[in-house]
Structures are given as C-alpha cells and as structure tokens.
C-alpha positions in Angstrom: 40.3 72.7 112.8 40.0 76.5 113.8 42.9 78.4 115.8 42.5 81.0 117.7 44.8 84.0 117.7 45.3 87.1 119.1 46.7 90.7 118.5 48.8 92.6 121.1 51.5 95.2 120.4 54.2 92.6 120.4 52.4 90.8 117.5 50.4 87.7 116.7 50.1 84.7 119.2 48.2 81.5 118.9 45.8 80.9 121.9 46.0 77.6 122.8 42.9 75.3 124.7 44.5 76.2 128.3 44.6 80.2 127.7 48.3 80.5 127.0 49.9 82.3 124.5 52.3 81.4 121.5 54.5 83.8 118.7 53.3 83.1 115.5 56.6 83.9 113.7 55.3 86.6 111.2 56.2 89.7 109.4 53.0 90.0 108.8 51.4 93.3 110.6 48.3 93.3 109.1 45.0 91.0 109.1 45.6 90.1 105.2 49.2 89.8 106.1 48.6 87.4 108.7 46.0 85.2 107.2 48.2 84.8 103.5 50.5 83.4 106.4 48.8 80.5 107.4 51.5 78.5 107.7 53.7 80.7 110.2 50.0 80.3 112.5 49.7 76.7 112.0 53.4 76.6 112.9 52.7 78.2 116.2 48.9 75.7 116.9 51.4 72.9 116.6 53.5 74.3 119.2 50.3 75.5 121.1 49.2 71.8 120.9 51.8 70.3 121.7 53.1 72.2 125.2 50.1 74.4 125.9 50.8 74.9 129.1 54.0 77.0 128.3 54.0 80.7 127.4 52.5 84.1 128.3 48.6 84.0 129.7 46.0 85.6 127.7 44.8 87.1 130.7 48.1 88.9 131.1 48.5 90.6 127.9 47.0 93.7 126.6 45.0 92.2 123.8 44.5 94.5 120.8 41.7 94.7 117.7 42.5 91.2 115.8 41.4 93.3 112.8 44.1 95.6 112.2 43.1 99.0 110.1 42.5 100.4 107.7 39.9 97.7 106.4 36.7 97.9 104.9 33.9 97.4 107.6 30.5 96.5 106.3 27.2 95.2 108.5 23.6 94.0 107.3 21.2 96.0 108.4 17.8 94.2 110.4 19.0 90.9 109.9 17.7 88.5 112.9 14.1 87.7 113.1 14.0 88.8 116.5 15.6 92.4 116.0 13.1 92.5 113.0 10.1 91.9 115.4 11.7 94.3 117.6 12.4 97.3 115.4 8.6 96.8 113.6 9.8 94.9 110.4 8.0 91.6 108.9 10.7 89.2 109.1 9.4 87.7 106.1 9.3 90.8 103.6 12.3 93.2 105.0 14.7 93.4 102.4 18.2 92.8 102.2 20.3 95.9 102.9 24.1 96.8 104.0 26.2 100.1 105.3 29.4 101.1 105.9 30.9 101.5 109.2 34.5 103.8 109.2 37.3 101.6 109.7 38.6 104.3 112.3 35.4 102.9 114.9 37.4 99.7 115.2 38.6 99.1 118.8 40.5 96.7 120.9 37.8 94.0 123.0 38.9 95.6 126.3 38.9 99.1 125.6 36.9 102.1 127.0 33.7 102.8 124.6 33.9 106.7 123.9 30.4 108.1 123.9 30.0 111.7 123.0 28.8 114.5 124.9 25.8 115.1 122.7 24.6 111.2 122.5 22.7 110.6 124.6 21.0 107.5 123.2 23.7 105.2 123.0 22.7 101.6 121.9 24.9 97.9 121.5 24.4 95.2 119.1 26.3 92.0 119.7 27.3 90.6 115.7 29.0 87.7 114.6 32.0 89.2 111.9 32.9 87.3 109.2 36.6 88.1 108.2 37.6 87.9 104.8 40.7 85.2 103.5 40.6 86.2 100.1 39.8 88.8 97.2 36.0 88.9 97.1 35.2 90.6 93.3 32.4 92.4 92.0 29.9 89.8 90.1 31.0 86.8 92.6 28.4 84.0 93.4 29.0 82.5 96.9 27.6 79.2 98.2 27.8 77.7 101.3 30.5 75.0 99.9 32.5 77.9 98.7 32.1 80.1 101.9 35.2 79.0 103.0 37.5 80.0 99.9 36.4 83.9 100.8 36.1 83.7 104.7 39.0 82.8 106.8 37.9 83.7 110.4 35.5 85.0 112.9 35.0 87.9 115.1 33.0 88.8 117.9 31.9 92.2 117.3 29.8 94.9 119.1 28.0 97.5 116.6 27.6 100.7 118.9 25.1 102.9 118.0 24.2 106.6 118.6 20.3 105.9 118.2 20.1 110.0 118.4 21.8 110.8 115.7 21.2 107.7 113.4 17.0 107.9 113.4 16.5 111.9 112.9 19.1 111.5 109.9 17.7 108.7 108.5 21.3 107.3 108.1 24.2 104.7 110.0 27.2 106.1 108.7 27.8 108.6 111.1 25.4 106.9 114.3 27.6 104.2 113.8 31.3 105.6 112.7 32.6 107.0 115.8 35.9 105.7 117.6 35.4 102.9 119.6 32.5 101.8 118.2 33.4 98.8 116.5 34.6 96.9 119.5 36.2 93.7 118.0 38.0 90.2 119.4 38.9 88.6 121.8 40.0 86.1 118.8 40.0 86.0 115.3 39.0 82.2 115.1 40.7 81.1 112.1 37.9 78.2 110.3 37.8 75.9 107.8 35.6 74.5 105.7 33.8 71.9 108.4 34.1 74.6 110.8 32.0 76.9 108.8 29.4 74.6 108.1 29.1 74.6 112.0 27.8 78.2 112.1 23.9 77.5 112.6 25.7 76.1 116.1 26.5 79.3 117.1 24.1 78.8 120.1 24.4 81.6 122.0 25.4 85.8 120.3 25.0 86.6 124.0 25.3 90.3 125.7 25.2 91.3 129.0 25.1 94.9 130.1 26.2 95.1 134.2 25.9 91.2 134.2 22.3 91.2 133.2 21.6 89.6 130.3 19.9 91.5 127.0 21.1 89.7 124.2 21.2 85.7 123.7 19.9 84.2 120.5 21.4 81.8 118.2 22.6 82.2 114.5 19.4 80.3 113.4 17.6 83.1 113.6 19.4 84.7 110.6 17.7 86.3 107.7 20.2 86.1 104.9 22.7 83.9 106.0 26.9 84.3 104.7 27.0 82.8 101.6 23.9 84.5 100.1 24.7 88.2 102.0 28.3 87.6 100.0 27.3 87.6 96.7 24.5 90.0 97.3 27.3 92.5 98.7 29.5 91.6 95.9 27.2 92.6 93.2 28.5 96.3 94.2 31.0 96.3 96.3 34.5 94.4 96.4 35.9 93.1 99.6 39.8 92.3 99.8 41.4 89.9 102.7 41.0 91.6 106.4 37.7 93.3 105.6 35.0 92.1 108.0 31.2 92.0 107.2 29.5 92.3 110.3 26.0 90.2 109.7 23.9 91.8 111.8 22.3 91.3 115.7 19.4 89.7 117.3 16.4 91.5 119.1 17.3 92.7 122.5 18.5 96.1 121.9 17.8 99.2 123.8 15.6 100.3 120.9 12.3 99.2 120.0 9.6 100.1 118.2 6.5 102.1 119.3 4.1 100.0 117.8 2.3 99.9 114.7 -0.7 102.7 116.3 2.1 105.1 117.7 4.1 104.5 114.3 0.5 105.6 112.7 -0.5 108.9 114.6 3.1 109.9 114.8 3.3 109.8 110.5 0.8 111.9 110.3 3.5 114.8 112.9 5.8 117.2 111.3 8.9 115.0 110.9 10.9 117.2 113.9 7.3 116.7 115.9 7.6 113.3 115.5 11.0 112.9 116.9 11.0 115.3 119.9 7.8 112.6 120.6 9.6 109.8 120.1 13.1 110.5 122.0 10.9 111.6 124.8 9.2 108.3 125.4 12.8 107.4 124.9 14.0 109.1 128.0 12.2 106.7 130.2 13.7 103.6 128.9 16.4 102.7 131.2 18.3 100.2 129.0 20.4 102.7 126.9 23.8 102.7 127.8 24.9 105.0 130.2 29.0 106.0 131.8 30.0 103.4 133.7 27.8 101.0 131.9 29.9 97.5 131.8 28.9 95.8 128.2 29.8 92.2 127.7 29.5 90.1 124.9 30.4 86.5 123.8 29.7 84.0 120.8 30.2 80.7 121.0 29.0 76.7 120.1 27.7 74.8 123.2 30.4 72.5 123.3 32.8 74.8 122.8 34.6 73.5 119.7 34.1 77.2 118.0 34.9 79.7 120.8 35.4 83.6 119.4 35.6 84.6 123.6 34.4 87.4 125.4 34.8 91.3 125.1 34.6 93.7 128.2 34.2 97.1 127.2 33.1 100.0 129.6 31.0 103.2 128.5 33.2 106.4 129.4 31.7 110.0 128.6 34.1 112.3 126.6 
C-alpha cells in the first residue's frame, strides 16, 4: 500500500485520501531518517485511515521539499523515446548516461523558480524521482523483484535547465545546479513492492506551462527503466537512503533539435559560430520560460491508486 507524506516546518505528516493532514511522530529530520522510521508513518496512515477527515488541510500548510538536503541528486540523461526524437538521438542506439545535479538546487513544490539575470534560455523537464530506502553499494545488481529493497518512494520532480549555459559548455552540472532548480513534492509516495511493479501505469508525467499543456507521456516510454539504470549507476557510484535518481523526462521541452541538415552545415561553423546561430533561431521560439511563467507539473496512475500530486512553481527573475 503506498502513503503519502509531506514535509512542512513543523515536520512530517501523513496525507490521507480526503487531503487532510496527520503527525507522523518522528525524530526523524531527514529523508533517511524518516524512511528507517517506517513504523512512526504507518502509525500515523492508520490514524489517517481511520478518521481522515480530522486534522490540518494540505491546502493550508506551507508544504516544503519531501527530500530534505544534503542528498545526492542524480538524473539520466535523454531517457524517453520522445525527448530522444526530440533532441536528434536514435532511441534505439543512445547510450546510457547520468549527471549530477547540486543538492543545493532542491526546492520546495510551491516555491518561486529563481532564474538568473544572464539565462535567458530557461527550460523544464517534468521527471519521475526515485527515492532511495536503503544503502545502494558499488558492484550492486538490481532487478525489478528487488527494486523495492533499494527504493522506498516517489517524487515528482521538475529538472530546470539553463539551456544557455548547458549547450555552449558541453556540460549539466552547472545548467542544471542552480537554486531552485530541482523543484521536488508535493508527496514522497512511500511504495511497496506491488506498488512498484505498477510504475509502467504511470499514465500521465504531465506539465503545463500557463495551463497549456507541453508535457504528457507515460512511463512506457522509458529507455532504461529503474532496476537496470540502478545497477548501471551503481557500477560507480554509491547511493545511501534519501538520495533521489531523477530518471529522466519525455519530449515536449522548449528545446529541440534543428534537424539533421542544420545539425550538418552548422558542424562544419567555428564552434562559437555555431552557437551565436543556433541561440538565434532560438530567440524566436516562444516556449522557453519566461518571469511570470506559471509551470505545473503532476504524475500520476489513471485510477489514482499511485498519486505523487501536483507542483506549482512560478518563474521570478533575480
């Protein structure tokens, strides 16, 4: 059975099926912390289920990160068929490949997206996060009957990206690193075992920028799907309980690619040629986002049994 909970100031609370809210009695103030507590949160889902009408409403609190931080943040790079397509990749030959985001990008699911002065390409990517229960080791093998032994929960997160400073650069770390870039919750949506072998339901990784609708694709259109991109990742790099591995968005961002003839003539530029070009073309497309811009995105089944909510960011110059 998954349980959702929520982060505010005060602490953790179970969110029960009617949107009220209930203390998990914790002294846990950290992700790990929280989720080696599992039974102070099924403590408070019994109590949710049992009167969950009582308590605060989730509409009234001020809902922070789930993910508390420091934590390791790392995302798969072009992995959706769709955002392959989009960004000029063969779905069928791009390789497997991961970066690091700075923990210090992580924000709270209603809180202003910072852009800075000098980006002026600023791009979303809705991404299913995969929250980790346990000590993931170098060398580990992960299936999908053992996915749920090293993920514990789910996150809805938004992988903002300075498209400006990432392509020139030929690098994420810093396009992607900035505060408020990592946009995580509503929910950590604590799963099971049956619950994660629901994940090709995930029906809808849906984002809407201003109510229109630019993202909406299903987890079937994955690449390299959890249990695979887990022991991939773990044949360098150790993740510990609280880390998140954001697995990547579908096609429907801002950028795109030229095309395979402009990709052609514009090789054969000076690489700074090439990008004054490019970024110039890029001018005229209107679906970067811009201050004021409200981004919203959601990930959910289509009955609703796995429900990670909605975040409501808004894009604010610095």
């Amino acid at each position: 059975m998954s349980i959702q909970v929520v982060r505010t100031a005060d602490g953790w609370w179970v969110e029960s099926g009617t949107g009220r809210l209930h203390r998990v009695v914790t002294d846990a103030d950290t992700t790990g912390g929280l989720l080696a507590d599992r039974s102070a949160v099924q403590e408070a889902a019994a109590r949710a289920a049992a009167d969950p009408d009582a308590g605060l409403s989730a509409g009234e609190a001020e809902l922070l990160s789930p993910v508390t931080t420091p934590c390791r943040v790392v995302a798969q790079m072009v992995n959706y068929r769709s955002h392959a397509v989009d960004s000029g990749f063969d779905p069928d030959t791009v390789p497997p490949a991961f970066f690091r985001k700075a923990s210090g990008s992580v924000s709270g699911p209603y809180q202003d997206v910072v852009r800075p002065s000098y980006v002026r390409f600023l791009d979303y990517e809705v991404e299913l996060g995969l929250v980790m229960g346990a000590d993931l080791p170098v060398s580990t093998e992960v299936t999908d009957s053992t996915l749920a032994e090293y993920v514990a929960a789910l996150v809805v997160a938004d992988d903002v990206s300075a498209r400006d400073l990432q392509l020139p650069k030929t690098q994420f770390y810093e396009s992607k690193s900035y505060p408020t870039f990592t946009p995580l919750g509503p929910r950590l949506l604590l799963v099971d075992a049956d619950n994660m072998a629901r994940l090709p339901d995930l029906r809808r990784l849906t984002l809407k920028v201003n109510g229109a609708t630019w993202q909406d694709r299903t987890t079937t259109d994955m690449i390299v799907r959890p249990a695979r991109a887990l022991s991939l990742l773990a044949r360098f790099q150790t993740l510990q309980p609280g880390d998140v591995l954001l697995t990547g968005t579908p096609g429907g961002t801002a950028l795109k690619s030229p095309g395979r003839l402009l990709t052609t003539l514009a090789a054969l530029l000076p690489p700074h040629k090439r990008w004054q070009k490019f970024f110039a073309r890029q001018q005229a497309n209107p679906d970067y986002l811009k201050d004021g811009d409200v981004v919203t995105a959601r990930i959910a089944t289509d009955d609703g049994v796995l429900d990670l909510g909605e975040q409501r960011t808004v894009v604010r110059a610095r």
